[in-house]
C-alpha positions in Angstrom: -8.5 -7.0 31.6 -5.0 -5.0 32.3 -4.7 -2.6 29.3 -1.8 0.1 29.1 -2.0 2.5 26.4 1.5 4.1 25.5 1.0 7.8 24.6 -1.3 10.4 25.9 -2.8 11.9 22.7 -5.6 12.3 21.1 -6.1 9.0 20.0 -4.6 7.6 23.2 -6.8 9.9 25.1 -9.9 8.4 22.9 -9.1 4.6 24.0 -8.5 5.5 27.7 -11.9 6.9 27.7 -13.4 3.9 25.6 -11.9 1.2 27.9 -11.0 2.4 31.6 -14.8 1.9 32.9 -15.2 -1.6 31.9 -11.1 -3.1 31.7 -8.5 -1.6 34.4 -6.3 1.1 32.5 -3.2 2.9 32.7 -1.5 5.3 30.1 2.4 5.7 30.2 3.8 8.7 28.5 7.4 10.6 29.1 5.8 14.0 29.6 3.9 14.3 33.1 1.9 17.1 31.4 0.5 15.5 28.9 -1.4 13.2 31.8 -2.9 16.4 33.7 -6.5 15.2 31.8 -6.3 11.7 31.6 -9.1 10.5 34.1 -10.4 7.3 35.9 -7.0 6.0 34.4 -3.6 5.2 36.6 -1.1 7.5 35.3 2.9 6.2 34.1 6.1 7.8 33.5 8.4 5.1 34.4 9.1 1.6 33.1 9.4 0.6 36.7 5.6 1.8 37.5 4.8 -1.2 33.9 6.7 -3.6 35.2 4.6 -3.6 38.6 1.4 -3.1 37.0 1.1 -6.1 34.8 -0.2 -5.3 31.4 -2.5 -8.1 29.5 -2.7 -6.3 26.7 -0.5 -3.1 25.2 -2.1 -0.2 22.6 1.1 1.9 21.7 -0.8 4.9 20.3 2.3 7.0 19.6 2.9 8.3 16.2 4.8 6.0 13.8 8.1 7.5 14.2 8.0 6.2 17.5 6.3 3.5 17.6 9.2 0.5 17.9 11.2 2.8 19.6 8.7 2.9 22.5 8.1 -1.2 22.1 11.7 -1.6 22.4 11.9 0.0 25.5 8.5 -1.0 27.2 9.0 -5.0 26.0 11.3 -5.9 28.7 8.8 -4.6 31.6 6.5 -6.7 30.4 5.3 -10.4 31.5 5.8 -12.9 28.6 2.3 -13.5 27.9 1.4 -9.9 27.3 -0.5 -8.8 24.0 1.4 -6.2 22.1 -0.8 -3.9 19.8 -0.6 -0.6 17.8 -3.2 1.5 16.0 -0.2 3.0 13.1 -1.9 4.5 10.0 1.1 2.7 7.8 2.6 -0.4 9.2 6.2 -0.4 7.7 8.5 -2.5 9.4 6.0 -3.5 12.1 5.7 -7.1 11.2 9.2 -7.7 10.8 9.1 -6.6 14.4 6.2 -8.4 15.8 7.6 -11.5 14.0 10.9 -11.0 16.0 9.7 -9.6 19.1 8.6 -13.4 21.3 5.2 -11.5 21.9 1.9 -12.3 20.8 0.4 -9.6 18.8 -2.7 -7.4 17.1 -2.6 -4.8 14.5 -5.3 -2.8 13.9 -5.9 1.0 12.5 -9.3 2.7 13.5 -9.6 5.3 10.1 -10.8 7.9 11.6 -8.7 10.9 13.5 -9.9 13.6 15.8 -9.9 16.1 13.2 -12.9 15.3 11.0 -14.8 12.2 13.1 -17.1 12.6 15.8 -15.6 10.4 17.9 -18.8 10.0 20.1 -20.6 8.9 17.0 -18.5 6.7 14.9 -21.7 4.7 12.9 -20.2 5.6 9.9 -16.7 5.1 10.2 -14.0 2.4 9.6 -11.5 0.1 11.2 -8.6 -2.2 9.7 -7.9 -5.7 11.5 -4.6 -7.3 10.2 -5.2 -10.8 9.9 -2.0 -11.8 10.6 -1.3 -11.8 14.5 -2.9 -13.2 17.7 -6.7 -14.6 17.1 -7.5 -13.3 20.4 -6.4 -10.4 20.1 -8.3 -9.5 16.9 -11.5 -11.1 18.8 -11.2 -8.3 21.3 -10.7 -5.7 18.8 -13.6 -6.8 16.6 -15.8 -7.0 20.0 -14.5 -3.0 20.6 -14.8 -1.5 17.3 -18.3 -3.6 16.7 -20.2 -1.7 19.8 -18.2 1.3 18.2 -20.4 0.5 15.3 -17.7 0.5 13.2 -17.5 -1.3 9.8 -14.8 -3.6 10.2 -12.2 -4.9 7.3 -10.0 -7.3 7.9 -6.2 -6.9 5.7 -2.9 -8.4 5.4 -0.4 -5.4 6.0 0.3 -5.4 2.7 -3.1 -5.2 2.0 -3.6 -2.5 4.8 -0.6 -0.1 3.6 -1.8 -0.4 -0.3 -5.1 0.6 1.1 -4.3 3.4 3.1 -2.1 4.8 0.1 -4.9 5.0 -1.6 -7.6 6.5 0.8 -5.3 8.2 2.7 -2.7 9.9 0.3 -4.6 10.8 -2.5 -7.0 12.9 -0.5 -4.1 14.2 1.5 -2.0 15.3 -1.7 -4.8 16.7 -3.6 -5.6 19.0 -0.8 -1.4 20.1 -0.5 -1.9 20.7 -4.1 -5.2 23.2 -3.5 -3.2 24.7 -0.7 -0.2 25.0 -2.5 -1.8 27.2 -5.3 -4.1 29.1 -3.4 -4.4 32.5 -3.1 -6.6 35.1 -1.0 -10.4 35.6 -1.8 -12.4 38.1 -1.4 -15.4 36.6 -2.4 -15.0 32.6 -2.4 -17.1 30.8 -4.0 -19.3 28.2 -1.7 -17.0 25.0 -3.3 -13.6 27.2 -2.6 -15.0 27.4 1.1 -15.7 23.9 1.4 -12.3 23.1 0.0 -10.5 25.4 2.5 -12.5 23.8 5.4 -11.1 20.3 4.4 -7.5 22.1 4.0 -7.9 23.7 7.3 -8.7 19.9 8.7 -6.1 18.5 6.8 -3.0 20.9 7.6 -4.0 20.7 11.3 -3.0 17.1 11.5 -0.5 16.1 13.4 2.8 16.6 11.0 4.1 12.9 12.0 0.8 11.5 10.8 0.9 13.2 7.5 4.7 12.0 7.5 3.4 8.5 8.2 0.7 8.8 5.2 3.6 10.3 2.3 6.3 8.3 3.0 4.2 5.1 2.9 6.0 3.0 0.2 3.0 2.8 -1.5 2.3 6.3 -1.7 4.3 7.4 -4.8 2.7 5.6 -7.1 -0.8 6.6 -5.9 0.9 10.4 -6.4 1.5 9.0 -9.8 -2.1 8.4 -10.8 -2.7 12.2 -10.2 -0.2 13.2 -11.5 -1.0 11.4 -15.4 -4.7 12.6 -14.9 -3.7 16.1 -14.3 -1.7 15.9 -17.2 -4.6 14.4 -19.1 -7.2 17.0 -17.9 -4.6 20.1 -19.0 -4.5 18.3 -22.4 -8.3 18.2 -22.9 -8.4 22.3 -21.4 -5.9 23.3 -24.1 -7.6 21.8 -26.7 -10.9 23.2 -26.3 -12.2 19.6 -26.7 -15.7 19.3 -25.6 -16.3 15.8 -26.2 -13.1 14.2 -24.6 -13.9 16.6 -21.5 -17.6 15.6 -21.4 -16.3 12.1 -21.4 -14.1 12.5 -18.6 -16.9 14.1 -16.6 -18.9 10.7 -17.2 -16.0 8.8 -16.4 -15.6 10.7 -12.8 -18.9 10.9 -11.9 -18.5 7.1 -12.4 -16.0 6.6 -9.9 -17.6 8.6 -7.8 -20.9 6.8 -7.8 -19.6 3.8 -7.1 -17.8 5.0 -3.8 -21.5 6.2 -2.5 
């Protein structure tokens, strides 16, 4: 299969590596630089060099901010029957487009980023498959992500972008908040050095991802939800109240049992 990946990141980088020895690749990206690395791959930075090599299928692995931009611009290079797809961590306004666009299309979101996943061993890792979109296209993306190992959901993209507000955005904003208060140690303690590890992950993200996960429409009500336990746990802390906080510790250990 003809596969073009738009973008020459880290996650573009991870599919040209994943697909170029069994499919015939190419990655297009603006910046010649950014294609110094990319190997065993044909290498684009012209629509003219697209429109000569024919895509079947088209992963745009740019960062949301960009990503119908880019379609916009690559879509007319394209022969009719080509697959468009993106890997975006929220989806806004993407099916509006896809629904508009005359091409068949896939949407899918691999949960896992460069930062934290061992992307040579992804056993215990996710993916997202909108179920909306071309069936053959999700068939070759549940073939991919299953010899990935990958547990697979499949999600509507309202479904998908409720979902990510939640596993995305709370973890995100809980960890601004530990950043946001902390304060140089001279002796950490081994949980405050496990915290500032994930904070060190976190805050080396990509900005536009982290812009992708807060604006998400869904986000602020997820923010919400911490915001009213906070409130609840400083209530039980200035009232000394042993019971109410050893019933809240039950109540968390709870939830967090039944995410093992």
């Amino acid at each position: 299969m003809k596969i073009l990946v738009l973008g020459a990141g880290k996650m573009g980088s991870f599919f040209i590596d994943l697909l170029s020895f069994e499919h015939e690749t190419a990655v297009y990206d603006i910046d010649a630089r950014r294609l110094r690395f990319m190997y065993n791959t044909q290498r684009f930075t012209s629509l003219e060099e697209i429109e000569a090599f024919r895509p079947e299928l088209v992963i745009n692995a740019v960062s949301l901010d960009h990503t119908l931009d880019v379609f916009r611009s690559v879509t007319p290079h394209l022969p009719s029957d080509c697959i468009l797809s993106d890997i975006a961590s929220v989806k806004t306004g993407l099916k509006e487009y896809y629904d508009s666009c005359g091409f068949r299309y896939v949407s899918t979101h691999p949960m896992f980023g460069p930062t934290f996943a061992n992307l040579g061993a992804l056993q215990n890792e996710n993916a997202i498959i909108i179920t909306e979109g071309d069936y053959m296209g999700r068939v070759l993306f549940r073939d991919l992500y299953s010899r990935l190992g990958l547990h697979i959901c499949e999600y509507t993209f309202r479904e998908h972008d409720e979902t990510v507000a939640y596993s995305l955005a709370i973890p995100f904003v809980s960890t601004f908040v530990f950043a946001a208060v902390m304060k140089h140690q001279d002796a950490p303690g081994t949980t405050f050095r496990r915290h500032l590890t994930i904070a060190r992950g976190v805050l080396g993200e990509d900005r536009a991802l982290l812009r992708e996960i807060l604006f998400n429409p869904h986000t602020t009500a997820q923010v919400s939800r911490i915001r009213s336990q906070l409130a609840e746990l400083i209530d039980i802390i200035d009232r000394r109240d042993t019971p109410a906080l050893d019933a809240y510790i039950d109540q968390i250990k709870a939830n967090v049992a039944s995410n093992q």
